[in-house]
N, C-alpha and C positions, 0 to 999 in steps of 0.2 A: 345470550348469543346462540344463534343456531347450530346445531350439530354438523362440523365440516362433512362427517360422514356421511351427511344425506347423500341421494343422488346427485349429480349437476342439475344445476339451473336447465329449463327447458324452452328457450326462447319461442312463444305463442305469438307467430308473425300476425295472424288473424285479430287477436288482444289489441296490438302492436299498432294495425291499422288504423282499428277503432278508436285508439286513447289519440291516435296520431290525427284522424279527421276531427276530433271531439278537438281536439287543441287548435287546428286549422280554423276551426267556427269560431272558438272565446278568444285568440290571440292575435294581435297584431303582428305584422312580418315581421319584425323587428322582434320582439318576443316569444312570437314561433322559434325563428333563426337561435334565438339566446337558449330556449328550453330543447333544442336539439342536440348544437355546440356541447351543453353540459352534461346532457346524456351521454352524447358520444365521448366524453371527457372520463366522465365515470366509470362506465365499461372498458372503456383503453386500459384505462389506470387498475382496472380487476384482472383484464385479462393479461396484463405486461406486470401484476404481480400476484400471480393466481396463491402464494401460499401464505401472502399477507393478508391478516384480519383487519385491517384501517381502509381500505379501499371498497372493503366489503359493509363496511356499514355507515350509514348517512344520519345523523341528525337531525331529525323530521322537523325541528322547528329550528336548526342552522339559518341564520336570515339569508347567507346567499342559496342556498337550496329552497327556499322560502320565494325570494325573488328570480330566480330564475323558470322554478318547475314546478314547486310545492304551493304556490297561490292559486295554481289553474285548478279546475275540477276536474279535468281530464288527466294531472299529472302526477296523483300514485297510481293510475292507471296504468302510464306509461311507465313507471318505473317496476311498478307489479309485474306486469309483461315480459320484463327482463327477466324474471327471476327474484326481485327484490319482495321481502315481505314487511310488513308496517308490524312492529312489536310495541304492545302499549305499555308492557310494564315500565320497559327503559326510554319508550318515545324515539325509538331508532326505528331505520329502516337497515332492513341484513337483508345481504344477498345469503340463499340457502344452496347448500353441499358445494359440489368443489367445481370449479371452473376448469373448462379444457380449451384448447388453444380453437374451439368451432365454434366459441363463446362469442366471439364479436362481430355482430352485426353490421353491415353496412349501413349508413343514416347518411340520405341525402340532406349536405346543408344548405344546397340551393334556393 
């Protein structure tokens, strides 16, 4: 697991775009919609408990993170983006250093 001590996560809206247009092309509305929802799910849940390590790390091959974000090509892009990094040893993905309450992003789910 990552050093809480890092800096905060550096949200890279420009990344953000990219992973988000890349997902707009591979995904259907419906699965757009789904791979947003659980972003924005994920982030809530980090920044509403910024000193918990459970929120902060994901199970890269979880079947619902599988099905909702983790099948798209586009979608450890977008999770990368946030801040999140893919560790191979444990097959998790951590959010790195510490969250502040400038941490979450607005995500249109329209």
């Amino acid at each position: 697991m990552p050093d809480t001590n890092d800096p905060p996560p550096v949200l890279n809206m420009h990344n953000v775009d990219h992973a988000l247009s890349m997902l707009k092309e591979e995904c259907s509305e419906v699965e757009l919609k789904t791979a947003l929802q659980t972003m924005h799910k994920i982030v809530s849940n980090v920044a509403s408990k910024p000193g918990e390590a459970k929120p902060r790390a994901i199970k890269f091959m979880n079947k619902a993170f599988q099905d909702r974000i983790g099948r798209h090509r586009a979608g450890l892009l977008f999770v990368e983006a946030f801040g999140f990094q893919l560790h191979a040893a444990d097959d998790t993905i951590y959010l790195r250093g510490k969250t502040n309450s400038n941490f979450i992003p607005t995500l249109a789910l329209t």
